[in-house]
N, C-alpha and C positions, 0 to 999 in steps of 0.2 A: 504494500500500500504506500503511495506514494505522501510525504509529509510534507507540511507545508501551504500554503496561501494559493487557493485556485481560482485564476479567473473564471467568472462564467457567463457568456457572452449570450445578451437578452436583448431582445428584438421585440416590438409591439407587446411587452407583456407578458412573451413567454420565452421561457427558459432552454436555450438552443443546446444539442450536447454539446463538451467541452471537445476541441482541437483534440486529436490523437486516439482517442474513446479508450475501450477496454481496461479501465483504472488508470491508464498512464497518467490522467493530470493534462495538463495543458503544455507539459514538456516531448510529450512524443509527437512524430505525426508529422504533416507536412504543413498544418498550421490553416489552409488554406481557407475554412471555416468560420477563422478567425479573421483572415483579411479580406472575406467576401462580408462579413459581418461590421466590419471597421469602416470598411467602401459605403456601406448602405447608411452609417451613423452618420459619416463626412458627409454624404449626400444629403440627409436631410438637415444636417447644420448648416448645408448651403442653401437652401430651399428655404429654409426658416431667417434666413440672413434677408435674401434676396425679399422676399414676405414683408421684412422687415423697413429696408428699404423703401419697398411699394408704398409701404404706407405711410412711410415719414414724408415722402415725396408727395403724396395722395394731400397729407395735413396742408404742409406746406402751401400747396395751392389753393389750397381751401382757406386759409389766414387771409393768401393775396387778396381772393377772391372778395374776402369778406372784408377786406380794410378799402379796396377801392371802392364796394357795393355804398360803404358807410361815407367815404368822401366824397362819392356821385351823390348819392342821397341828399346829405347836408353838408354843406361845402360851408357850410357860416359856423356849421360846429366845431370842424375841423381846424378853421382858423381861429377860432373863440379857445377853442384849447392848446393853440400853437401861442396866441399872445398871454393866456393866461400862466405859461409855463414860464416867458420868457420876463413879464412882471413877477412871479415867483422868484426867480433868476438875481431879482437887483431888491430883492427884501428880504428881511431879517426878523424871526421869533426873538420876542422879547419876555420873559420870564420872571414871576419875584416882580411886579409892579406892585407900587403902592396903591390901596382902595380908594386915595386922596385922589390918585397922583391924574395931573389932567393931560390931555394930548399935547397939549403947548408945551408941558414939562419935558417928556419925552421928545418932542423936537427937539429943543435948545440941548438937550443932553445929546443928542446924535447929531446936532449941526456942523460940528469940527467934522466930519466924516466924507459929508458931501452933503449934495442938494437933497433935501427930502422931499417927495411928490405929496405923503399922504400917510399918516401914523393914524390905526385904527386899536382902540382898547374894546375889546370883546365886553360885553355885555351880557348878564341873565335875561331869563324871562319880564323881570319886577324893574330890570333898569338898573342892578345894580355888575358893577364890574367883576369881572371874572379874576384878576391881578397879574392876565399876560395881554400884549400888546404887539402888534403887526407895523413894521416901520418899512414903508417904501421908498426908496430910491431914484435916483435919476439917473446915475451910471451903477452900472455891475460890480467897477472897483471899489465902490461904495460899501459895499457888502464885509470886504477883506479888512476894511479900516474899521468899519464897526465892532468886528468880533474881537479885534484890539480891547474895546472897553465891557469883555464880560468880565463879568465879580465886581464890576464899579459901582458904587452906591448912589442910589436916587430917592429922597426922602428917606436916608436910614437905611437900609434896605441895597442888597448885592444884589445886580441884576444878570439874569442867567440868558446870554443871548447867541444865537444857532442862526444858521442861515434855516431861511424858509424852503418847509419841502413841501413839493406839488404832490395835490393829493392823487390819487391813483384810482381810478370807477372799480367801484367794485371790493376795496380793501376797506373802506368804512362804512362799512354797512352794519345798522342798528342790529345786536342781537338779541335783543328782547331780556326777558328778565325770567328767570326761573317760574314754571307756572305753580300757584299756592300751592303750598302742603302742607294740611293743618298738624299742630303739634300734638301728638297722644303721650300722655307720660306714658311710661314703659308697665308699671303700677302702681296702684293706690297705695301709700303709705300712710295708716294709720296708727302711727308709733314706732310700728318696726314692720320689714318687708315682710311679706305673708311668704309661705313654702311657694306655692305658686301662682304665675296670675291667669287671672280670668281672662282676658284682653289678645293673651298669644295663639 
């Protein structure tokens, strides 16, 4: 009996004999079993490639398809979010504002920087501020000189400031809130736990 680690070469599922047969193991033989078996594996790893292929290529033009469909369609969309990107582009997330703090404060503190077009402080529901703030630019370099003055204090207060990122359709989208699940205690405790509860 031969010892030691037998390959055994399996094809859709079933189990083919070993190269050589009559107990030899997969060392006797002319093997040929093995490399008609190997041919047929290589073959559909090519098949499975090629498959594979098809369909990225398949995707691909179906993206094309679908980005030109969307800029034939709305053509004003497309350049609404071509200039919204590039206003993105020359403004800056401002972080750590003060609840006081007014937009005219916020200019004069960014005015060494460059031209400002238009400083926006987010707002609640009630009107009251959120304590970050949106600073827009009039050149790009703008941008580079402002993040110079993050950790700088404005009423007290280190402000934490980021170049602005364009949001992205689709990645903020509301996930809603857990839907109710009333609270059951586990059981009734009247002085000490009981053996077991009614409840389970």
């Amino acid at each position: 009996m031969a010892s030691g680690n037998r390959a055994i070469p399996i094809e859709n599922g079933e189990v083919l004999p070993a190269a050589g047969g009559n107990g030899e193991g997969g060392n006797g033989g002319s093997g040929d079993g093995f490399n008609r078996n190997r041919s047929s594996v290589d073959q559909q790893i090519d098949d499975m490639r090629r498959r594979l292929r098809e369909l990225e290529e398949t995707e691909r033009e179906m993206l094309a398809v679908a980005a030109a469909a969307a800029s034939h369609d709305d053509p004003a969309a497309a350049a609404t979010a071509l200039e919204k990107a590039e206003v993105d582009a020359r403004s800056i997330y401002v972080g750590n504002v003060d609840y006081g703090c007014l937009p005219e404060e916020v200019q004069e503190h960014f005015q060494d920087c460059g031209t400002v077009n238009r400083v926006t402080i987010l707002t609640d529901f009630y009107g009251n501020p959120k304590g970050y703030a949106y600073v827009e630019f009039q050149e790009a370099q703008s941008v580079q000189n402002a993040l110079r003055l993050n950790d700088t204090e404005l009423h007290g207060r280190p402000l934490k400031v980021c170049p602005k990122r364009t949001n992205v359709p689709g990645m903020s989208h509301h996930r809603g809130r857990r839907p109710f699940q009333p609270y059951y205690p586990p059981c009734p405790a009247f002085g000490r736990s009981p053996r077991f509860c009614p409840y389970s």
